[in-house]
C-alpha positions in Angstrom: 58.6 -46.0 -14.3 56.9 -42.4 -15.2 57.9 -40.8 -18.2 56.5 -37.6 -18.6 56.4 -35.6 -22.2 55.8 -31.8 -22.2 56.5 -29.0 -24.4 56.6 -26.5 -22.0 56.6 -23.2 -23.8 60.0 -21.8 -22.8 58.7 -21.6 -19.8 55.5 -18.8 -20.2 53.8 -20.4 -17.4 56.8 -21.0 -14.5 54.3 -19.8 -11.8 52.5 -23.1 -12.5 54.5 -25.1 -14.1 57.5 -24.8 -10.7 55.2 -26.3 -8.6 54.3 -29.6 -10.5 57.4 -30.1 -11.2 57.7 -30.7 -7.5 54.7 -33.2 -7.1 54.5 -35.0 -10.6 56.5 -37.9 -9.6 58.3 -38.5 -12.9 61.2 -40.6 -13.8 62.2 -39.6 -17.1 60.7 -36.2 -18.6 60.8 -35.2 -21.6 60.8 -31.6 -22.0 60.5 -29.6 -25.5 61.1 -25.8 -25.9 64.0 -25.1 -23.6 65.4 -22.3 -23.1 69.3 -21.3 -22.1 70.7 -18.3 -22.0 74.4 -18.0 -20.6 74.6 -16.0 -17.7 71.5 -14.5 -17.5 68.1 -15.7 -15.1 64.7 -14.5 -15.2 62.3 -13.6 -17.6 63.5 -12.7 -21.5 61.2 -11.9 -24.3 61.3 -13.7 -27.7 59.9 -12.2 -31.0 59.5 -13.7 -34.0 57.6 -12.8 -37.2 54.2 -14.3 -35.7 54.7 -13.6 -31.9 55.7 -12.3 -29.0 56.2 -14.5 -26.2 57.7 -14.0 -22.3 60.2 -16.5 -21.8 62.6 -17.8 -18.9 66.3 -17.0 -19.5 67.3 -20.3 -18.6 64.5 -23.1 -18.4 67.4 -25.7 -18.3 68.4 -24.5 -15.0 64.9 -23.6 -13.5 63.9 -26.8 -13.9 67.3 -28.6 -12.7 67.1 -26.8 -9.5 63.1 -28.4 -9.0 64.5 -31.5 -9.9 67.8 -31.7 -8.6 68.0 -36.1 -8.0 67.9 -35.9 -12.2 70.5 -35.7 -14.5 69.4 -33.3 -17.2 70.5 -33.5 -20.9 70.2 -30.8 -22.9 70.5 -30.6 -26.7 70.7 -27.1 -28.9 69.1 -26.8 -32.2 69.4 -22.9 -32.8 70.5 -20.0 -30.8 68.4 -16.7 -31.4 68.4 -13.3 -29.8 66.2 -12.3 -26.9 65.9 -9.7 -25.1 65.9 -8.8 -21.1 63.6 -6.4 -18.8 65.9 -3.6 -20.1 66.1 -4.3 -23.8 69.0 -5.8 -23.6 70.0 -8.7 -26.4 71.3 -11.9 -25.5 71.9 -14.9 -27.5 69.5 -17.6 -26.5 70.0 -21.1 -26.6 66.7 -23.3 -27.4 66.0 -27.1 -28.1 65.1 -30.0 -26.0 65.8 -31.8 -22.9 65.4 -35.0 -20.6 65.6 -35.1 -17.1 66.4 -38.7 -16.3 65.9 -39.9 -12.1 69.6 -40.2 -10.6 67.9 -44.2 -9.9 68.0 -45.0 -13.6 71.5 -45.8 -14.7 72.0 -44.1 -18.5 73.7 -46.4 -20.3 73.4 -44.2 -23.7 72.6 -41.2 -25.3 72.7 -40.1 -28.5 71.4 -36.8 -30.6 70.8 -35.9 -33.9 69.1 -33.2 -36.3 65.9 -34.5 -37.9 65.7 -31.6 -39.8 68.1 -28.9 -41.0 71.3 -28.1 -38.7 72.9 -25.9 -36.2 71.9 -22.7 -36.8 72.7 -18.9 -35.0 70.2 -16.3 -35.5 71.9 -13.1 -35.6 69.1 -10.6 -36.2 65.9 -12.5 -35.5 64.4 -16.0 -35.3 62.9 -17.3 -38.5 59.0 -17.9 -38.4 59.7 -21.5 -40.8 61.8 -24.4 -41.3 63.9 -24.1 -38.3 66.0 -26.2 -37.3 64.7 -29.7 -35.0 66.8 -31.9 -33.1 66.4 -35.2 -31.4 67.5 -36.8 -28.4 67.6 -40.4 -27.1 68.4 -41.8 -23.7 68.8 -45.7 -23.0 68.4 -46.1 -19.1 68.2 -49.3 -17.2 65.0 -49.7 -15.0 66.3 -51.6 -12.5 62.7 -52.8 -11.1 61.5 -53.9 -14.0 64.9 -55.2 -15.0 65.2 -54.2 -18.9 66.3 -51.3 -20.6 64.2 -48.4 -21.9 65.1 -46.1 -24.7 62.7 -42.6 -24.3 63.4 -40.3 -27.6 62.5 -36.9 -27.3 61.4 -35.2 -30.1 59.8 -31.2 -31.0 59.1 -31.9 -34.7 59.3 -29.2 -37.3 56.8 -26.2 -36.9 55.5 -24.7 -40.5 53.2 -21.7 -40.4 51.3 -23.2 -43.1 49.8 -25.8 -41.1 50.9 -29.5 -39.9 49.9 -31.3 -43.0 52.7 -33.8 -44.5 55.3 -32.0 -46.8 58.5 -33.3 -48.1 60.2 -31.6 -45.1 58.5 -33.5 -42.6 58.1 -37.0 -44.6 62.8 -36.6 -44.5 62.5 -35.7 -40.4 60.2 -38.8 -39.9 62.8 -40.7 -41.8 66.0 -39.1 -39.9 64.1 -39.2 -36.8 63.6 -43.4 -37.3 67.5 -43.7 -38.4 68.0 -42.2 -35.0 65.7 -44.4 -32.7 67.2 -47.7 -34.5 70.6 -46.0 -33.5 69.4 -45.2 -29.8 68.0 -48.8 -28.8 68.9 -52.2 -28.6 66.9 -55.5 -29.1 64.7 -56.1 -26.5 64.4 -52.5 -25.7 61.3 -50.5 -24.9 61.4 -47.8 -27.1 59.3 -44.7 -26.2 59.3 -41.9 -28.5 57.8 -38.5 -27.5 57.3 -35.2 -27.9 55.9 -31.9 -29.8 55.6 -33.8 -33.5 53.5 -30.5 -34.7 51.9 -33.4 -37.2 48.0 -34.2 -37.5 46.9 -37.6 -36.7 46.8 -39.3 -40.3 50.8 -38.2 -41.3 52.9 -40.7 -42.7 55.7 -40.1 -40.0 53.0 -42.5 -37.7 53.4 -45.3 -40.8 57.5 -44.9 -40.7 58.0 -45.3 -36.9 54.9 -48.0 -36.9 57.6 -50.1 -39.4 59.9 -49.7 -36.5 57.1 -51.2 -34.4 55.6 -48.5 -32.6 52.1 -47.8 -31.5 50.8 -44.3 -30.6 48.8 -43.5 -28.1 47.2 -40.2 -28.8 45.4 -40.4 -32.1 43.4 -37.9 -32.4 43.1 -36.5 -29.1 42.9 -32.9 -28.2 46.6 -32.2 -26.6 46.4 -28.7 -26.4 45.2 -26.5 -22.8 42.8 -23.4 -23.0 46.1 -21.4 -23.6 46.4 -22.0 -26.7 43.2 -20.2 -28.8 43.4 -22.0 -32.2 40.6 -25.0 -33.3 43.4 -27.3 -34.5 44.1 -28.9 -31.2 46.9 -31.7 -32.3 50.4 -31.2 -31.5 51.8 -33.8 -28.8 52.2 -37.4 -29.6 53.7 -40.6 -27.5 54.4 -43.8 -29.3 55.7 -47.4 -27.7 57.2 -50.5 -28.7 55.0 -52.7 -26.0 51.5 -51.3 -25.5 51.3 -54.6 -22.9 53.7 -52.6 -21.0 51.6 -49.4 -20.3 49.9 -49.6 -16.7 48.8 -46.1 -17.4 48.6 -43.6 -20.1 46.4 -40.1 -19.4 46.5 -36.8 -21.9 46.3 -34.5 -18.3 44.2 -31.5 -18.6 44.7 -29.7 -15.7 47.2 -28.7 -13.9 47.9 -26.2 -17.0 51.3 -25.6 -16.9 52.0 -24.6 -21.1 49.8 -24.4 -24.0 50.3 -28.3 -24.7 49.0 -30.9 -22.3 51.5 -33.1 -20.7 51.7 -36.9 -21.7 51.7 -38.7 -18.7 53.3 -42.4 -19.4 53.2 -45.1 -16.2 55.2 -48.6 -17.3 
C-alpha cells in the first residue's frame, strides 16, 4: 500500500502537480490545503494579511477527475472569500482531503477540529489562529490483510513561528483524542500531514504515548518554492516502523512548496 501526504498549496502549481497525480501510483493520499469553491473552476486568487497567492477554484474536483478509481473525502475548516479573473468574490471552501483507491474497502471515517471551529470569513481571511481540522480514514488492505487507519492532518499556522504554544500543545492533544477514536487494536495507524511544528515539539511526545514513531525528524520538507531558511513543515508518523518497505521525503517532481511524503507498506 502507498500512502502519499502533500500539502499541495491550493493548488499554485496544477501545471505540475496534474501530471503526477497521474503517475504517482498512490493508494491513499493525503492532501492538505484544498480548495472548493461551489460552482466556480479555474484559477481564484486568495489574499490574506501576509500574501497573495493564485489558487484553483476547486482543488477537490481537479484532483477527483486525475484520480477518478478514488473516493475522495473532503473536510471544511473555514470558508473565506476569493476572488475570480474578473474580481469577482466567491466564498471559498478550504481544508483537507484523502483520496482513498476504490480497492481499499473504508470501513470508517471520522473528523474533528484540533483547533478552534467552523468558521466563515466574511471580509477577509485571518493571517493567525485559524481554524484546523482533522480527518481519519480506516480502510482494509486486503493484500496485507489488516486494517490501516491514515489521519490527515494541516496543523495550526502562527505567523510568529512554529515553536510550541499553548495553542498547539491543546491541538496535539485533540488531535490524539481523535486517532484513538479513528483506529482499532491491531490497527496501523498512520498520521500525516502539514503539522507547521519544528522537530523537538511536544505534539511528537503526545502521539509517541499513543505509540507512534516519526519518520522525518529533522529533514528539510520544503521545495525551492518556498524562500524561507526554516525548512520544517511536513511530518509522517506510524505505529509499526517494521511495516515500512519504503519511506522517501521526494524532492523533485515539485509540485507545491512542501515536499511530498511518500509512504510504501
Amino acid at each position: 500500500m502507498r500512502i502519499i501526504s502533500l500539502n499541495a498549496w491550493g493548488g499554485a502549481m496544477f501545471d505540475e502537480l496534474a501530471p503526477w497525480l497521474d503517475t504517482c501510483g498512490v493508494d491513499v493520499l493525503c492532501l492538505q490545503e484544498v480548495t472548493h469553491t461551489p460552482g466556480l473552476g479555474g484559477w481564484t486568487r486568495f489574499d490574506d494579511a501576509d500574501r497573495s497567492l493564485p489558487q484553483r477554484a476547486n482543488l477537490l474536483a481537479d484532483v477527483r477527475s486525475r484520480l477518478p478509481h478514488h473516493h475522495g473525502i473532503f473536510t471544511v475548516s473555514d470558508t473565506g472569500p476569493v476572488q475570480d479573473g474578473r474580481q469577482r468574490r466567491h466564498p471559498q471552501d478550504f481544508g483537507v482531503a484523502t483520496f482513498v483507491a476504490e480497492s481499499l474497502p473504508v470501513v470508517a471515517m471520522r473528523s474533528a477540529f484540533v483547533h478552534g471551529a467552523y468558521t466563515e470569513h466574511r471580509d477577509r481571511w485571518p493571517n493567525d489562529g485559524r481554524p484546523r481540522a482533522a480527518l481519519g480514514v480506516r480502510v482494509r488492505d486486503r493484500r496485507a490483510r489488516r486494517f490501516v487507519t491514515v489521519v490527515n492532518l494541516h496543523g495550526l499556522r502562527d505567523p510568529r513561528g512554529k515553536a510550541d504554544t499553548p495553542a498547539r500543545h491543546a491541538q496535539a492533544e485533540r488531535l490524539a483524542a481523535l486517532v484513538e477514536e479513528a483506529r482499532e487494536d491491531g490497527d496501523m495507524t498512520v498520521v500525516c500531514g502539514d503539522l507547521n511544528l519544528l522537530p523537538d515539539s511536544k505534539t511528537f511526545q503526545v502521539l509517541a504515548d499513543l505509540g507512534l514513531t516519526d519518520l522525518v525528524g529533522g529533514a528539510d520538507t520544503r521545495t525551492s518554492r518556498y524562500p524561507k531558511p526554516l525548512r520544517h513543515a511536513g511530518y509522517l508518523l506510524v505505529s509499526d516502523p517494521a511495516a515500512v518497505e519504503r519511506f522517501e521525503i521526494a524532492a523533485s517532481p515539485e509540485v507545491s512548496d512542501h515536499r511530498a511524503l511518500v509512504l510504501d507498506l
